[in-house]
C-alpha positions in Angstrom: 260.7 -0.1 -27.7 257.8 1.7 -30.4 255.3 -0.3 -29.2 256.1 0.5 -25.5 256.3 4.2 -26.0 253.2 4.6 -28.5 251.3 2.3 -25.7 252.2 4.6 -22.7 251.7 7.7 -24.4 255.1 9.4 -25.0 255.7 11.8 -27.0 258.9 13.0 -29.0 260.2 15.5 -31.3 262.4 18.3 -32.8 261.1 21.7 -31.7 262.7 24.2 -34.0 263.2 27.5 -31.9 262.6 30.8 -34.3 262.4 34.2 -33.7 263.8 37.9 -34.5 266.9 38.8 -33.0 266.9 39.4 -29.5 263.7 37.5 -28.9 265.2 35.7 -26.3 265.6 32.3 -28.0 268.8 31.3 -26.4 267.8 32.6 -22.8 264.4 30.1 -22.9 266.6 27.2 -24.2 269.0 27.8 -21.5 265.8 27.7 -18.8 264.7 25.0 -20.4 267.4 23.0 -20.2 268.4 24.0 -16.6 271.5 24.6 -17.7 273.7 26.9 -20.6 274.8 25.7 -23.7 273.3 28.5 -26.2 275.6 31.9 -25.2 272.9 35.0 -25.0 273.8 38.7 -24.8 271.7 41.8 -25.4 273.5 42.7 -28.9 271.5 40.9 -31.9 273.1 38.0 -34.1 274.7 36.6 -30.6 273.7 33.0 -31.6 275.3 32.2 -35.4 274.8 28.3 -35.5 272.3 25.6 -34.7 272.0 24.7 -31.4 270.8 21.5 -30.3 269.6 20.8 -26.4 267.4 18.0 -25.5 264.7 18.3 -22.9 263.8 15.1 -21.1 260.5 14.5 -19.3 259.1 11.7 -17.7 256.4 11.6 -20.9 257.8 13.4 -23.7 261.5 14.2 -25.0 261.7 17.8 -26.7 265.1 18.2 -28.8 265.2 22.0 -29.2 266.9 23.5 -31.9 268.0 27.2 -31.1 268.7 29.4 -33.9 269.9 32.3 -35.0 267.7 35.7 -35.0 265.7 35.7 -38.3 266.3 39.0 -40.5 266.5 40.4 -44.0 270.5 39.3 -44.5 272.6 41.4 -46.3 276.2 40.6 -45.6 277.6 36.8 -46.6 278.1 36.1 -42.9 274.1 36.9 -42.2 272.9 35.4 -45.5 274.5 32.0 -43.9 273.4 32.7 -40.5 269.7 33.5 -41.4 269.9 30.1 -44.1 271.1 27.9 -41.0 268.0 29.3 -38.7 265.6 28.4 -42.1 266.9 25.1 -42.5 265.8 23.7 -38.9 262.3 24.0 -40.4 263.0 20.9 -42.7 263.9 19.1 -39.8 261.2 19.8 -37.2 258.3 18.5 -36.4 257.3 21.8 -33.9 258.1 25.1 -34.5 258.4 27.3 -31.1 258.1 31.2 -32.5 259.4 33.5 -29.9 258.3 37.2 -30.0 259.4 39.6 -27.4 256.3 41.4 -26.8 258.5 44.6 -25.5 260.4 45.5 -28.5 258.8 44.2 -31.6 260.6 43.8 -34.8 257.8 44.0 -37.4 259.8 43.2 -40.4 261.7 40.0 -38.8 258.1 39.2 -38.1 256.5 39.5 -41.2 259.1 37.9 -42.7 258.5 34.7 -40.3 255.0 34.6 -40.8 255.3 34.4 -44.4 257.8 31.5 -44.5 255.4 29.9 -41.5 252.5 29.9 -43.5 254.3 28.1 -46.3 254.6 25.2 -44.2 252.4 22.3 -42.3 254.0 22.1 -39.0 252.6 23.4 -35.9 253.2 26.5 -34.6 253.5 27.5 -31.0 253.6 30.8 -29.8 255.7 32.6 -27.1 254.6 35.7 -26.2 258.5 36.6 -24.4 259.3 39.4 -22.1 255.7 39.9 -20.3 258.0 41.1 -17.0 258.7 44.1 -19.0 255.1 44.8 -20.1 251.7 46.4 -18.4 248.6 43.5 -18.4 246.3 45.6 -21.0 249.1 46.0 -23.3 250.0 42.2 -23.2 246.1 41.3 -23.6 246.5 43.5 -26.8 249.5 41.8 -28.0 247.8 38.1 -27.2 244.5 39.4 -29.6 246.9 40.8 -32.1 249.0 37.6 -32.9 246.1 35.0 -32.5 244.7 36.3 -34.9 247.5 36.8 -37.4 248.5 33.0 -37.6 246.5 29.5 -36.7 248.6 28.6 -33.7 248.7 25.6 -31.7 248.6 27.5 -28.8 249.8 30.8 -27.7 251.5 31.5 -24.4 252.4 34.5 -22.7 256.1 33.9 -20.7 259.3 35.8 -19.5 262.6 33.5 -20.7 264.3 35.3 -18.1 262.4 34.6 -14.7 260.7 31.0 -15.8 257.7 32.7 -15.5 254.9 30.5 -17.3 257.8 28.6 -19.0 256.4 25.3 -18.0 253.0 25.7 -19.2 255.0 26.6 -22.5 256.2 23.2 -22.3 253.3 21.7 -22.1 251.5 23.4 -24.4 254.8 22.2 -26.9 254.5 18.4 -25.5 250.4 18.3 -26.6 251.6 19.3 -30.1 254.5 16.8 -30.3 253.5 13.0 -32.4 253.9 10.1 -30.2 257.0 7.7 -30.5 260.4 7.2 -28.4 263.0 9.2 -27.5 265.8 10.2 -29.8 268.4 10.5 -27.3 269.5 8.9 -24.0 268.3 10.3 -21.1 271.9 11.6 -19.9 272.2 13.7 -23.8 271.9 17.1 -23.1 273.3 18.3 -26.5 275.1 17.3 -29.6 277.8 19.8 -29.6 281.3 19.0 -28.7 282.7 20.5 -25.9 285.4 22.4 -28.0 282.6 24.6 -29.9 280.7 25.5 -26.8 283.9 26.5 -25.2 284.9 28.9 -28.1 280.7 30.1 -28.0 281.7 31.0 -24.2 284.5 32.6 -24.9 282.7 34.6 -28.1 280.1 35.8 -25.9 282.4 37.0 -23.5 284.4 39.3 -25.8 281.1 40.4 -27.3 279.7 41.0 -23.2 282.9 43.1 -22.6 283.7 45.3 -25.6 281.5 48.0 -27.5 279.2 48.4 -30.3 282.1 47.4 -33.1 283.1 44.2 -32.3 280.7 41.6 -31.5 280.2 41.5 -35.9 283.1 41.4 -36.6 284.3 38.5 -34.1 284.8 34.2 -34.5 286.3 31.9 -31.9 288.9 29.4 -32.8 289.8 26.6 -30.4 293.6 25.8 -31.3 294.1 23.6 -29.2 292.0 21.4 -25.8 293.6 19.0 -23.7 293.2 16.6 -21.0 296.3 16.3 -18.7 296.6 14.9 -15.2 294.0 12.4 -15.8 291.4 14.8 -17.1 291.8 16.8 -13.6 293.4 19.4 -15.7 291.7 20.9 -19.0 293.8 23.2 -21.4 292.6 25.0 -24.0 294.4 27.4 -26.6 291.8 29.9 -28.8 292.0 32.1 -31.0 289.9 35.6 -31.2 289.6 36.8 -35.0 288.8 40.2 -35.7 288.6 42.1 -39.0 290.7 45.5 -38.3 293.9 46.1 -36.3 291.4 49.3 -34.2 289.8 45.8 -33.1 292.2 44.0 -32.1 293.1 46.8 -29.9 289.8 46.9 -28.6 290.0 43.1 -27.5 293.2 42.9 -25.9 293.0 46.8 -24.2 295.6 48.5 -22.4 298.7 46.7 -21.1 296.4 43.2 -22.1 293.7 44.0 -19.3 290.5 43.3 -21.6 291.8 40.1 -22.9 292.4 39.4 -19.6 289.3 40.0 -18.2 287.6 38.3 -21.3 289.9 35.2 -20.7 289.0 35.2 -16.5 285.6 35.3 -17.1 285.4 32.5 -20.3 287.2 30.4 -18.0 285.1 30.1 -15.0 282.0 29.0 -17.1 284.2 26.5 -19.0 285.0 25.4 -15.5 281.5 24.9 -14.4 280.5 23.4 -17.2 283.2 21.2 -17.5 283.8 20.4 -13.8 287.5 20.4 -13.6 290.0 23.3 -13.9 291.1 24.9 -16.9 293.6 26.7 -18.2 292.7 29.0 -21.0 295.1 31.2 -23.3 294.0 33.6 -26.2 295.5 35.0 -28.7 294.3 38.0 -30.9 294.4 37.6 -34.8 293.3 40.3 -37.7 291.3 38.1 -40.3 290.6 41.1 -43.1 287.3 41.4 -44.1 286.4 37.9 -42.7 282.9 38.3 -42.5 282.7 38.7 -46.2 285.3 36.1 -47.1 283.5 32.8 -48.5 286.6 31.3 -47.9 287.0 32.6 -44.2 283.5 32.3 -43.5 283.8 27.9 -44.4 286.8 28.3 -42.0 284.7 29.5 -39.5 282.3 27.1 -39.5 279.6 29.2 -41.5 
């Protein structure tokens, strides 16, 4: 199987997604992909863990690993979060840097650049958000980063619209090495259904409540079942908060936030599992979690 793959060409490899928050890392996985598995929302730190989504082409396979929004950490939770989006770089073989060209954050940046230029692997650039920007003012931005790094290439897209996302791609497959696939061709990700269910249903409670809760929030699935032959799905979760004023904020008057949060988690767990589903949530006060070593393990962090 090599010797086929090196004789017709293909190309494979782990393309390590990096970025300050809001860059719109999980948005151009998503498009990628053709389909969601990274959650996205316009309030930073949305994405906490790796995510893994492979890309299959008829010449190349690209397994994308999103991460979370690089930044100087201070809490325990973001010291973990920004170590997990640093450790993809020992495992890739490509990085993808997005930078959204509309609201730059210098010191996420510089901080990129420096770990970047510590390493050997090639560097791609995506210059995001270009929708949201005049022409001169991107040409600027395109003269300004080519000649802060040695890039394999440097492309100007919007994550949103698709706009110039396939030349990114291509620009990713010339920098790939040659050899076979990793995955099958029907692998879209590694992640069991059970954690993207609980990032759906974490990105709906951050998408539906204010400014204080989207830190201060984890996902729990208690409990996901298959009953009438798998024509039924049912899922238990738990939504853990830090303060009581939170968990009041979540669950709203006479229950009709967490009901809206639980209608709208379950119609994408629907789609994206193809059967009906029955989703319950529950509302639990974890003091403090976020700077609990012990709560954050529990967590997953």
């Amino acid at each position: 199987m090599n010797t086929t793959d090196n004789e017709t060409g293909f190309r494979s490899g782990f393309v390590a997604i990096l970025g300050a928050p809001n860059a719109g890392k999980s948005t151009l996985l998503n498009r990628v992909l053709g389909q969601k598995i990274s959650i996205t929302s316009k309030k930073p730190q949305t994405t906490r863990n790796r995510i893994l989504g492979v890309v299959h082409g008829p010449t190349a396979q690209m397994v994308f690993l999103d991460t979370p929004g690089i930044h100087r950490a201070k809490t325990p939770l973001n010291v973990r979060i920004v170590d997990a989006a640093l450790a993809t770089l020992s495992e890739a073989d490509l990085v993808l840097l997005v930078v959204d060209v509309q609201t730059p954050d210098k010191g996420s940046e510089k901080l990129l650049l420096d770990k970047l230029a510590q390493q050997n692997t090639p560097v791609v650039l995506a210059l995001n958000k270009i929708d949201q920007v005049r022409r001169p003012e991107l040409l600027r931005e395109i003269e300004h980063w080519s000649a802060r790094f040695p890039f394999s290439a440097v492309v100007p897209i919007s994550a949103k619209s698709g706009e110039q996302v396939e030349r990114l791609q291509q620009a990713m497959e010339a920098s790939l090495p040659s050899g076979p696939p990793f995955f099958p061709p029907e692998s879209v990700t590694d992640l069991p259904m059970r954690f993207i269910a609980a990032e759906m249903i974490r990105e709906k409670v951050i998408r539906l409540t204010g400014q204080e809760i989207p830190y201060a929030v984890a996902v729990t699935i208690d409990a996901f079942k298959e009953e009438k032959q798998g024509a039924l799905i049912r899922i238990h979760a738990t939504i853990h908060v830090e303060r009581a004023s939170q968990k009041g904020i979540v669950i709203g008057k006479q229950g009709a936030k967490l009901k809206q949060i639980g209608e709208a988690a379950r119609k994408e767990i629907e789609a994206m599992l193809e059967t009906r589903v029955f989703l319950k949530l529950f509302v639990r006060v974890q003091k403090n979690w976020t700077k609990d070593t012990k709560a954050l393990r529990k967590f997953g962090y």
